[in-house]
N, C-alpha and C positions, 0 to 999 in steps of 0.2 A: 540540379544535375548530380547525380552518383558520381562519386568519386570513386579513390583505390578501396578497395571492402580487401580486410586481410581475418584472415586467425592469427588469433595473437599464438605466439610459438615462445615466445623469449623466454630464456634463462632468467632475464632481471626479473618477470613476471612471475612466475614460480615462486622464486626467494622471496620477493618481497609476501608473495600472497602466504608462507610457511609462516614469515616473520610476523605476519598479524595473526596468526590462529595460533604461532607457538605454545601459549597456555594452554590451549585445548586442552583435554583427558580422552582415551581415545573414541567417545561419543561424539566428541567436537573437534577431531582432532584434524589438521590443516591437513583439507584437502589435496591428494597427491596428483599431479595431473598423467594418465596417462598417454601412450604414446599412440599415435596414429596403427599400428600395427596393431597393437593389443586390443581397442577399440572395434577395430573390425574383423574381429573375432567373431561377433555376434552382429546379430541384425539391428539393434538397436544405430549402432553406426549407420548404416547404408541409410536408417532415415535421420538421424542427425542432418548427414551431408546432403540428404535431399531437399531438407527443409531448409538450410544454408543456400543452396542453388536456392532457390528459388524465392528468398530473400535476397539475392545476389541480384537477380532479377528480378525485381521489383514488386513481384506479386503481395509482397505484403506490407508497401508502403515504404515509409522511410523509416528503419530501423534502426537504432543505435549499436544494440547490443544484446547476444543472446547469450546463456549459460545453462549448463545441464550436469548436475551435480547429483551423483548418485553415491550411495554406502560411501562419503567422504571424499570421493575420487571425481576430478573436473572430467565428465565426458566430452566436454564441447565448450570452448568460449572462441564467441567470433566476436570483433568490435568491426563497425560499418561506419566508416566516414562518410558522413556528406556534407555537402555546401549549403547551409541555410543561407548563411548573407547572399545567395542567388536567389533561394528558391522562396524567399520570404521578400524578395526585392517587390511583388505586385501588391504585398499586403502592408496595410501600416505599419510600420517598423519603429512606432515611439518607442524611446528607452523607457518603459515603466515596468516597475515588478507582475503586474498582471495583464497585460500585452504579451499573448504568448506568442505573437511575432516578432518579438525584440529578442533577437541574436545574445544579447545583454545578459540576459536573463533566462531564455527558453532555447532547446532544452537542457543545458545545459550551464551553470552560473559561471557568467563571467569566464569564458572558454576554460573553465576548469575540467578535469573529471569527475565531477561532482552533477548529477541529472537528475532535475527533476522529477520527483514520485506523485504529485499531484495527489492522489485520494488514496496512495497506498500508505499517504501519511495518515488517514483514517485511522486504518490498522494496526500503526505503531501508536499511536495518540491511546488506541485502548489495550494495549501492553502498559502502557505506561499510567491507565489507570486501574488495571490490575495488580502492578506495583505498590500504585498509592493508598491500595484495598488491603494488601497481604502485610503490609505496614505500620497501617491505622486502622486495629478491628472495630472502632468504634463507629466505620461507615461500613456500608455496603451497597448493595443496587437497588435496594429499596425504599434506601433516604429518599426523600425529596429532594427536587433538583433547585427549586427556588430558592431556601433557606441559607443553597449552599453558594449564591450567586453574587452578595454581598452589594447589591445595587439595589437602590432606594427607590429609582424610578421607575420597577413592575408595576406593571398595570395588572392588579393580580382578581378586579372585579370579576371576572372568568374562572369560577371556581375548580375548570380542567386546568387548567394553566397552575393551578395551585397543586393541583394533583400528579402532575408531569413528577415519573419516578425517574431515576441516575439508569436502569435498566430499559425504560421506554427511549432515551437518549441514544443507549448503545445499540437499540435493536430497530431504529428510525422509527417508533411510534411515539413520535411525541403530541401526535396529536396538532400539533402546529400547521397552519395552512402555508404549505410551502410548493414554489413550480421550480425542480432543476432537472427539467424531464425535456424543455428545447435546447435549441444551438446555445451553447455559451455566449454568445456573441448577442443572443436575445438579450434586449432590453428589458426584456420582462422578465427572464430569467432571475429566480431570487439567487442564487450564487452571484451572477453578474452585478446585481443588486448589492448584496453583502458585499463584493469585495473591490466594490467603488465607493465605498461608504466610510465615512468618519469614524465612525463609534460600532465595533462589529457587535458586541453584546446588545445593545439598546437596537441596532437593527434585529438580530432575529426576537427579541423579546417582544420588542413592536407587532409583530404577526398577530395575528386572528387566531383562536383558535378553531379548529372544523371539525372533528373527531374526539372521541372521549380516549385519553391516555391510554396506550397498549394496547389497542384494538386494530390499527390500521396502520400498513408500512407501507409510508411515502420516502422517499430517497432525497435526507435532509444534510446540505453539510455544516447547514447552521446548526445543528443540535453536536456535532461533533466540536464545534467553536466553542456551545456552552459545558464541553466534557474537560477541554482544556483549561476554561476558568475555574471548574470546579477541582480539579486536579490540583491549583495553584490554593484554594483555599482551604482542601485539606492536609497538605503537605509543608502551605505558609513559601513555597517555592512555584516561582516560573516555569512554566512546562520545558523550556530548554535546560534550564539548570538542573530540571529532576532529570532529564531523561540523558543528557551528561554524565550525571553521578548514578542513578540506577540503573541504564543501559548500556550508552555508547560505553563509558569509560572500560567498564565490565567485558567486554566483547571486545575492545580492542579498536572504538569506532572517533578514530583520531581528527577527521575534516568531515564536515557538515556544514550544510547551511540552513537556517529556518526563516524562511520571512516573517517581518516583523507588520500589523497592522497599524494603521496611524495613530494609534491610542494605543501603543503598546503592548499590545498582546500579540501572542505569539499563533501564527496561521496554522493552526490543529485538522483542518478538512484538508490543504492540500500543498501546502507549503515547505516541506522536505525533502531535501535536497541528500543524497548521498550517492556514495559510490556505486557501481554492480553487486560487485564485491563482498561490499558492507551489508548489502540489501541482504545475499546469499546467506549473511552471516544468522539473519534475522529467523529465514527461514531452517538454519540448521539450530537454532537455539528450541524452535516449535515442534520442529521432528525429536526431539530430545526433551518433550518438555519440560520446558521450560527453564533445565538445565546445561548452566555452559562452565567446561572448567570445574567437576565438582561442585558447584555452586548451583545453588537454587535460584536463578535470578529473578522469576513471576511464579507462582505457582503453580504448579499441575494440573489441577483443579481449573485456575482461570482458561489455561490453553485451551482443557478440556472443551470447556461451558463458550468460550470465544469460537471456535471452530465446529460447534456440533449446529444443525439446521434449527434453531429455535422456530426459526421462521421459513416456511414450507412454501413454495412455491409464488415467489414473492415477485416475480421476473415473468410471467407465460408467454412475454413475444418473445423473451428471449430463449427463454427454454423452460419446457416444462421441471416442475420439481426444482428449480433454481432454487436454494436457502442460505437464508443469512441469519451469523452469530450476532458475536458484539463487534460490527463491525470489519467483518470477515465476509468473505460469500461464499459458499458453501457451493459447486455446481453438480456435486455430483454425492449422493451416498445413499446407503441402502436403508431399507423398509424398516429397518429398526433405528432409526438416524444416526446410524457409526457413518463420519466423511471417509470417504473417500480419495476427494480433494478439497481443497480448501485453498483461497488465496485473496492477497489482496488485488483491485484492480483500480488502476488507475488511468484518466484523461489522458489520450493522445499513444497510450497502449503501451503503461505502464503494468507488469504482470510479476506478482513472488508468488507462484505456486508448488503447494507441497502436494504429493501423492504417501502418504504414510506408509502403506501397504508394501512399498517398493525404495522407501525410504530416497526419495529421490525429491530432487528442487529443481525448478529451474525460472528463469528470471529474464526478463525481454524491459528494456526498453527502448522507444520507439517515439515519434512524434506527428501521428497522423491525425492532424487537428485541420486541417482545409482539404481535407478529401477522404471520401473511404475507399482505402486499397481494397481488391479483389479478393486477397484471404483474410483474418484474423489468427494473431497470435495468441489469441486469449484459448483458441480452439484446437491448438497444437498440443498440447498435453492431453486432452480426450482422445483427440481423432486420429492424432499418430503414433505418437511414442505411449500413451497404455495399453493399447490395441499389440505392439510390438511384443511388450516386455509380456503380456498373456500369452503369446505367443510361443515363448520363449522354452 
């Protein structure tokens, strides 16, 4: 059942969100939020609020939180309360970290403000190997991925499996026979697989190969699992500790949570947990690439190569021309592959979409994992608010 859905308005909201972007430069500099009056100035408002109504009313599911952040300025933050401990009462409610019916844990950790990003952790997982690239020029996307995997028990008779590149990884061809294309909740599902599993590297290495490296993009989270151990053995650091010190810290990104695998590794496909906010912060660091604060934090070059369509039409039920970078999805750019949009997406209708052009982010999360609502919010930056702003 829906609860109170408010906009947040508060003073303490403002300050505090000033006080995390303080460092900015004025590229990054903390978002001002305006006022309901000056907002509806222009048209872009009138569908703000209509997309709000009608989140309000449920057309698009159970939503947590929307944001719309344009040339530095909050056009829009709603946060939507609901009641899962009801509305998850017919579904298994074990407390375990990957039970996304455990109130515990999903969507939200441990009723914090902290939401889970599911596979928008994908996309910070390859910042943060763009990091561990502009850092150590002695790799790059063309090393081999095995060499850098430090485990004895590859089965490496498959001479594709030897060939599998650090770029085939980021761009889903690894050639790996992999299905995360049913219900989660499929048994057969290799995600669901993976992430019931003891040993997360030794599972996806265990795979078959089916395809020859770089040729074919199947939708792998286990190759983003072997992005995060390789991240850890070029750097000699645990993907939470680099990304701590190379990111969060940088950005001002104070509470996080990462889930940890049973063999201790650190969940790089979908385990990251952070604020709206914080998220916001990720996609104004992109719009600037790459730079926050004066500071270079990934290179420009990565943003570039991470957000442009390597891969062309890689999605056709879902939409023609759909592309993906390294780990990015590309849905929309033109005949010479400049994006247009770009963003991470995440299970249960996690969304950080940039529109470069109009310098604008905005950021949904959401938790519609036992049913599909009437609209998508993945579809609201194409079908309303850019159509506006052309308008304009």
């Amino acid at each position: 059942m829906r609860t109170t859905i408010k906009k947040i308005k508060t003073l303490t909201f403002s300050i505090l969100f000033i006080v995390a972007l303080i460092a900015c430069n004025s590229k990054n500099k903390a978002p001002t939020k305006v006022t309901q009056k000056e907002t509806s100035q222009n048209n872009l408002s009138t569908v703000i609020d209509s997309i709000n109504s009608e989140i309000n009313n449920g057309d698009y599911g159970l939503i947590d939180r929307f944001m719309v952040i344009q040339n530095d300025q909050i056009l829009a933050d709603f946060k939507y309360e609901q009641d899962y401990e009801t509305i998850v009462q017919k579904y298994d409610t074990t407390n375990h970290q990957y039970n996304f019916n455990s109130i515990d844990w999903h969507p939200y950790y441990k009723k914090s403000e902290l939401h889970t990003l599911q596979s928008v952790t994908k996309s910070i997982t390859s910042i943060l190997f763009g990091i561990a690239l502009d850092l150590n020029k002695e790799y790059n996307v063309s090393n081999k991925a095995m060499p850098l995997l430090n485990n004895t028990n590859i089965d490496l008779k498959d001479e594709r499996k030897q060939n599998i590149a650090i770029e085939d990884l980021l761009t889903m061809r690894s050639g790996l026979q992999w299905n995360e294309e049913t219900d989660h909740n499929d048994t057969t599902n290799d995600c669901f697989r993976l992430e019931s599993s003891n040993n997360w590297i030794e599972y996806v290495l265990s795979k078959p190969m089916d395809t020859i490296p770089g040729t074919r993009f199947v939708y792998n989270g286990g190759g983003t699992v072997l992005l995060g151990k390789i991240i850890s053995t070029i750097t000699g650091k645990r993907i939470d500790q680099w990304a701590e010190e190379k990111l969060f810290e940088p950005l001002g990104i104070t509470e996080y949570y990462w889930k940890e695998t049973p063999d201790g590794e650190i969940d790089t496909e979908g385990g990251l947990y952070l604020k709206a906010e914080d998220l916001a912060k990720i996609g104004s660091l992109f719009l600037n690439k790459g730079k926050w604060n004066n500071t270079q934090i990934v290179s420009e070059s990565w943003v570039l190569t991470s957000t442009s369509p390597l891969i062309k039409d890689v999605k056709p039920e879902w939409r023609r021309d759909m592309g993906y970078g390294y780990q990015w999805w590309i849905p929309e750019y033109t005949d010479t592959g400049k994006s247009k949009i770009y963003g991470g997406n995440g299970y249960g209708g996690q969304y950080l979409m940039m529109a470069p052009e109009y310098n604008l982010i905005i950021v949904f999360n959401g938790w519609n994992i036992n049913y599909e609502p009437e609209k998508s919010t993945w579809r609201v930056l194409q079908d309303r608010i850019i159509p506006t702003l052309k308008n304009e």
